[in-house]
C-alpha positions in Angstrom: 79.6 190.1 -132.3 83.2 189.7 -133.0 86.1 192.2 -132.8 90.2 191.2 -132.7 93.6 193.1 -131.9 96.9 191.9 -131.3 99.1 190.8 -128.4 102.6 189.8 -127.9 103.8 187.2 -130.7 103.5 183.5 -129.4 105.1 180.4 -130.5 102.1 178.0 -129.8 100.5 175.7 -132.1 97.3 176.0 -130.2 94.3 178.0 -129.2 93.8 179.6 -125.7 90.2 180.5 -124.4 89.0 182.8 -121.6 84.9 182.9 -121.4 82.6 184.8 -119.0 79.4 182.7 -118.9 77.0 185.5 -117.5 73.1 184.9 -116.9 72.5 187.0 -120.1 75.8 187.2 -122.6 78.9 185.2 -122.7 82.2 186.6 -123.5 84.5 185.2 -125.3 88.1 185.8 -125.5 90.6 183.5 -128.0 93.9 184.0 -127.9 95.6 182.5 -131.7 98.6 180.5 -132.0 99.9 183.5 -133.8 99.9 185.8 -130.5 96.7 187.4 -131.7 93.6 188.1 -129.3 89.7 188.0 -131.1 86.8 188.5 -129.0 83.4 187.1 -129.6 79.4 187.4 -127.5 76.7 185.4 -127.7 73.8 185.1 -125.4 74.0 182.7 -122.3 70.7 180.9 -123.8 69.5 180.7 -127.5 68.6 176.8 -127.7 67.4 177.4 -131.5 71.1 178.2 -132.6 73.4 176.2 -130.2 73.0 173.8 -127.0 75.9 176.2 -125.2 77.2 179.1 -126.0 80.5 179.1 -124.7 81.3 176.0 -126.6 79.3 177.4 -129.6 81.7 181.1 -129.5 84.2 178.8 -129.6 83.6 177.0 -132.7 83.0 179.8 -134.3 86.3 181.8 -133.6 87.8 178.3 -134.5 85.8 178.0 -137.6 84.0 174.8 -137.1 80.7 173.5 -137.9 78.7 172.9 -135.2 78.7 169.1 -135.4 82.7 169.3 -135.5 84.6 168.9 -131.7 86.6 171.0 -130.1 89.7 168.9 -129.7 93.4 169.1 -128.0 94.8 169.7 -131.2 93.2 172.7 -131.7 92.5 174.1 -128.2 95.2 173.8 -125.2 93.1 175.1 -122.4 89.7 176.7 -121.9 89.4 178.8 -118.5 85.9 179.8 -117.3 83.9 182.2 -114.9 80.5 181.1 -114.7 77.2 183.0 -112.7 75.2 180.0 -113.5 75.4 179.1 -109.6 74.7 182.7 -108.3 72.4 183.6 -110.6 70.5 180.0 -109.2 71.0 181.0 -105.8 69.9 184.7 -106.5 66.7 183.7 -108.5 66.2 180.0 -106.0 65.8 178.3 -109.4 68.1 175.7 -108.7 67.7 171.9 -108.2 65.4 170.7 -106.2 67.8 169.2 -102.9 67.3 167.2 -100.5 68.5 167.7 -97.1 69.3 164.4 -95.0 70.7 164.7 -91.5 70.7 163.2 -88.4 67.6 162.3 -86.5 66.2 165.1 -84.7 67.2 167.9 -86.8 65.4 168.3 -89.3 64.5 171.9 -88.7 68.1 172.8 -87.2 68.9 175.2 -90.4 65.3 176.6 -90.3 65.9 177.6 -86.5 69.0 178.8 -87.8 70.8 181.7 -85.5 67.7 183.5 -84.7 69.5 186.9 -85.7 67.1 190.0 -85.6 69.2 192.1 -88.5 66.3 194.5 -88.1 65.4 194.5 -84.8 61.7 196.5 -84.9 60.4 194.8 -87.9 56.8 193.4 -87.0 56.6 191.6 -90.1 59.7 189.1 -90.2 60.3 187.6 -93.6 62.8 184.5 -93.3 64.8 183.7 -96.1 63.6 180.7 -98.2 65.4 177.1 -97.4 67.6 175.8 -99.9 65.9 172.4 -99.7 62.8 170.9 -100.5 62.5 167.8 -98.6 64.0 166.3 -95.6 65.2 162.8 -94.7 66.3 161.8 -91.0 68.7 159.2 -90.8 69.0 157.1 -88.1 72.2 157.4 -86.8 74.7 159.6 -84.4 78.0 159.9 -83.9 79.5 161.8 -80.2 81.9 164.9 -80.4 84.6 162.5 -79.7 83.6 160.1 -82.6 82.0 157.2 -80.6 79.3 155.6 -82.8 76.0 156.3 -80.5 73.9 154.8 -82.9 75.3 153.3 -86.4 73.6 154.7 -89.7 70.5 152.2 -90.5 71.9 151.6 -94.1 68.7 149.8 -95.3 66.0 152.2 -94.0 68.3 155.7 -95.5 68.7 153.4 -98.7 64.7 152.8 -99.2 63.9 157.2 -98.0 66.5 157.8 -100.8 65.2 155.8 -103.4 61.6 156.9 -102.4 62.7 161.0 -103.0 64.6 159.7 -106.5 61.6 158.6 -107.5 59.7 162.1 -106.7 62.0 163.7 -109.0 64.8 164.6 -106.7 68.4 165.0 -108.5 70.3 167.0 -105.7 71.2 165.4 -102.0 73.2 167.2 -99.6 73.8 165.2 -96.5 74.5 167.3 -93.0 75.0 164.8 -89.9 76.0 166.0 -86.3 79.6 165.8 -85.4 80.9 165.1 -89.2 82.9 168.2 -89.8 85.4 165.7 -87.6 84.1 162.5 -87.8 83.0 161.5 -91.3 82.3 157.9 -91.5 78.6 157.9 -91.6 79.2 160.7 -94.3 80.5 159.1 -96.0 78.0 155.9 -96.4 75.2 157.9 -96.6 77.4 159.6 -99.8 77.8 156.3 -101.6 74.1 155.8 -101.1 73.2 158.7 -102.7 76.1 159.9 -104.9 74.2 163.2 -106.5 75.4 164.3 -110.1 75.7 168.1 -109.2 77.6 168.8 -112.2 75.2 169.5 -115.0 76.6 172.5 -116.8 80.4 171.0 -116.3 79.9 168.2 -117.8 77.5 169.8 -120.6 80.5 171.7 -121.4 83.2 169.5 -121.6 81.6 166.7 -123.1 81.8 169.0 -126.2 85.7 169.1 -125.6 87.0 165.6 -124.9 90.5 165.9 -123.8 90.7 169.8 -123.7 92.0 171.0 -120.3 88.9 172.9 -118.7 89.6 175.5 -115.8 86.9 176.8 -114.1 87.5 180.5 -111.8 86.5 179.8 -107.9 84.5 182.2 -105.4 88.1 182.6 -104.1 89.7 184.0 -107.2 91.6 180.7 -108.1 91.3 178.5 -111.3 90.5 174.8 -110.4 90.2 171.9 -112.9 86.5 171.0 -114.0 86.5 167.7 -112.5 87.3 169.5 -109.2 84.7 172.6 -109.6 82.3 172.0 -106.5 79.1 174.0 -105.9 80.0 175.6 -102.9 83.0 177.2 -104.8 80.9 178.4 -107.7 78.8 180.5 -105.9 80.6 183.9 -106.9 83.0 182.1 -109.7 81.7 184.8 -112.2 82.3 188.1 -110.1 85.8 186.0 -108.9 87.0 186.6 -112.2 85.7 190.1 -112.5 88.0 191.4 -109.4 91.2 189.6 -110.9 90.7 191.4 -114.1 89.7 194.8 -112.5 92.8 194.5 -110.4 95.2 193.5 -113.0 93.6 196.6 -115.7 94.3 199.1 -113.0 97.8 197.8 -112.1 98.9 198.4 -115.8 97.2 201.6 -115.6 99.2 202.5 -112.4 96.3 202.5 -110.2 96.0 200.5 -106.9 93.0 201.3 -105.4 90.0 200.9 -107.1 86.4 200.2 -106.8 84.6 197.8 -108.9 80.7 197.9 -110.0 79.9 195.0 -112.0 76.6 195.4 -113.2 75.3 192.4 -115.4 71.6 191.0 -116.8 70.5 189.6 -113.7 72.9 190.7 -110.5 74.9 193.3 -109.5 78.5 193.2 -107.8 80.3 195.9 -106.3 84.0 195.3 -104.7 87.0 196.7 -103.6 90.6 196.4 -104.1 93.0 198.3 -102.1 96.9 196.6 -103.1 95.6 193.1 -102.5 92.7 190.8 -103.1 90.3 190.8 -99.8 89.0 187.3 -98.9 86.3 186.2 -96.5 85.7 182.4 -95.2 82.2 183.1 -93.8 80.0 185.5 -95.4 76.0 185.9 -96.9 74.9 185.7 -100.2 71.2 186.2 -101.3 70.3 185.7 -97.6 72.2 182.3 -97.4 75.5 181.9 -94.6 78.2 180.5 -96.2 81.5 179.1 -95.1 84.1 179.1 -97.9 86.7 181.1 -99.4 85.5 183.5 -101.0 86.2 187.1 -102.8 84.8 189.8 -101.1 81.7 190.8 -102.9 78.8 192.4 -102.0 75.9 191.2 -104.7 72.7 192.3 -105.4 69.7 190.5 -106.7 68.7 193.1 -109.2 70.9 193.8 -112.7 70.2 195.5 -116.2 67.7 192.7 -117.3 65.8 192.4 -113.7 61.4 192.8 -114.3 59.5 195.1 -112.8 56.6 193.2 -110.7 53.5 195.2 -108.5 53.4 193.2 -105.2 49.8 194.8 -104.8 51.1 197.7 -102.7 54.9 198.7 -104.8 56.8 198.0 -107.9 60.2 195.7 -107.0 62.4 195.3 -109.0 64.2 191.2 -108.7 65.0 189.1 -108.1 63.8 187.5 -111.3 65.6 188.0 -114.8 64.6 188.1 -118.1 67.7 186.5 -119.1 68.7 185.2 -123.0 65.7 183.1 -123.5 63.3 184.6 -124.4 65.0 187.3 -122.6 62.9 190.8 -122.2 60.3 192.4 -124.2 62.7 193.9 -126.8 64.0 190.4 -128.0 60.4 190.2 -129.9 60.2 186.5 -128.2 57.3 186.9 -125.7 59.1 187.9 -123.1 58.5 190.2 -120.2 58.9 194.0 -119.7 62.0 195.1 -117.8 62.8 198.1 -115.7 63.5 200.6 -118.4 62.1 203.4 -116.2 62.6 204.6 -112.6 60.0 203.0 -111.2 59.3 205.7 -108.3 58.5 208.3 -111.1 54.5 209.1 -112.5 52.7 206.6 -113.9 52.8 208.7 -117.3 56.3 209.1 -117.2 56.8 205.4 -116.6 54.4 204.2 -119.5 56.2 207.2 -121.7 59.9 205.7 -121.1 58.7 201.8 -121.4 57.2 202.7 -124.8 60.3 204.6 -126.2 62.7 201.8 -125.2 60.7 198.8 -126.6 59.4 200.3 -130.2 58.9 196.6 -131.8 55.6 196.3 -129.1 52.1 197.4 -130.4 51.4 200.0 -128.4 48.1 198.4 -127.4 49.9 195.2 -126.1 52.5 197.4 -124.6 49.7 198.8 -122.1 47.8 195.7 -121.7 51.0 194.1 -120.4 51.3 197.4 -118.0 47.9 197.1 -116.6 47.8 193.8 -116.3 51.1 193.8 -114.2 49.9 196.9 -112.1 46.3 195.2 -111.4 44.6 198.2 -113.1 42.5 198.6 -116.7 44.3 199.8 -119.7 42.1 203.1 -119.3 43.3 204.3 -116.6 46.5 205.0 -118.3 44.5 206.9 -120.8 
């Protein structure tokens, strides 16, 4: 899908990019040496036609072949907004990490604050861990950075290798007293040294020597060798309140509200003059402590399934997303939530049917009975 209108006349000899890397589509934005602006969408996932899509819209608003490079001569800068890392944290399909922290503490984040948001639940559902495993490392450091016991080196060397060779990629390393005194941190980190950087370097090892940007949670661009995890978390919706803010300025609008509703998540924000920042907030259930854009997100977008729990239909957090992506796509996939899912059964099998035509209508109700625990017949 490709469309193009014109901007201001520029004198560069080079291509400018802006892409929105969503769970579902990515949008592409080029910007001609000419002053020109085309726009091109792909889906996030299609591993048939292209390894990324971001650098494969690119290509093909630059007219490559897909074995050619992207290269500085042809491209100045790329700059990015990604929901790669909130769509992970949304859907807990992430890496599988490994937590290592100080002896003794190895449930500290489970314990957590022991908040009671709702105070007269008698079921309490805690919200799942981040990681998978746990190593204790010997060692401690006091609150005025004595060395109580120094980091056994050998023995957090031989529990790392041991959880390498389990499969585990992802390490992030908590010990007592570090946010001041960072030495045993620091070892451990050399130890470990974690490549957390999977889709940054995917993409620009398809551009060697192009400048890559990516947008922060905060709202800022950052280099790609700087772009950390814990400031990707809402890098996508980031960029989304920017470009809200700056369409209703040139509209002569400065308060506005902004519902941002994509294939797997939902974000809703506010902009009242200036852009609202928090340093400690929750996303999908998870405290955080970095800057971030104020944004409320919600686990449930325009590609989210429908699932029967046994006693409701929920919708989310799970997404179809590009590949195979929903029932509609003719790929296998799953059905969505094309109907209001509180409406009659009837009514529900009615609307599914109407909005995915290329289903036999015999599959189509096998797949709705199956999901809803009941026979096919009793939808007769």
């Amino acid at each position: 899908m490709q469309s193009q209108f014109t901007a201001s006349k520029s004198d560069q000899t080079t291509w400018q990019f802006w892409i929105d890397r969503g769970g579902t589509f990515t949008d592409i934005v080029g910007k001609k040496p000419d002053g020109q602006l085309v726009t091109h969408k792909l889906l996030s996932e299609n591993p048939d036609q292209y390894k990324d899509a971001a650098v494969a819209g690119i290509r093909h608003l630059l007219g490559l072949k897909p074995h050619e490079s992207v290269t500085p001569a042809l491209v100045s800068c790329v700059k990015m907004g990604t929901t790669v890392a909130t769509n992970a944290l949304l859907e807990r399909k992430g890496e599988k990490t490994l937590l290592v922290t100080t002896q003794g503490f190895r449930d500290a984040l489970r314990i957590a604050y022991q908040n009671r948001p709702r105070l007269f639940d008698r079921h309490i559902v805690l919200p799942e861990l981040l990681y998978s495993e746990v190593i204790e490392a010997q060692e401690r450091m006091s609150a005025q950075g004595e060395v109580i016991e120094a980091l056994n080196v050998d023995a957090l060397r031989a529990a790392l290798q041991s959880q390498f060779d389990a499969g585990i990629r992802s390490v992030a390393i908590v010990f007592m007293h570090a946010y001041r005194y960072s030495q045993h941190e620091v070892l451990a980190a050399q130890l470990a040294r974690p490549i957390l950087r999977r889709y940054v370097d995917q993409v620009a090892s398809e551009m060697p020597g192009v400048k890559l940007m990516f947008m922060q949670s905060s709202g800022g661009l950052t280099d790609a060798h700087a772009f950390a995890g814990k400031d990707a978390i809402l890098s996508g919706p980031a960029g989304g309140i920017v470009g809200m803010a700056r369409t209703a300025e040139g509209a002569g609008h400065d308060k506005v509200i902004g519902f941002d509703m994509g294939g797997t998540s939902t974000d809703v924000s506010h902009y009242a003059g200036q852009f609202e920042r928090e340093f400690e907030t929750q996303v999908a259930g998870i405290r955080m402590r970095a800057p971030m854009m104020s944004i409320h997100t919600v686990a449930a977008g325009g590609g989210s399934l429908l699932q029967f729990d046994g006693a409701r239909l929920r919708v989310g957090p799970q997404s179809a997303g590009a590949n195979p992506g929903p029932a509609s796509y003719r790929r296998g996939g799953p059905l969505l939530r094309f109907s209001r899912w509180q409406t009659p059964s009837r009514k529900f099998l009615w609307r599914v049917v109407t909005t995915s035509r290329a289903i036999p209508c015999n599959v189509l109700v096998a797949r709705v009975g199956n999901m809803l625990a009941w026979w096919p017949m009793h939808w007769a």
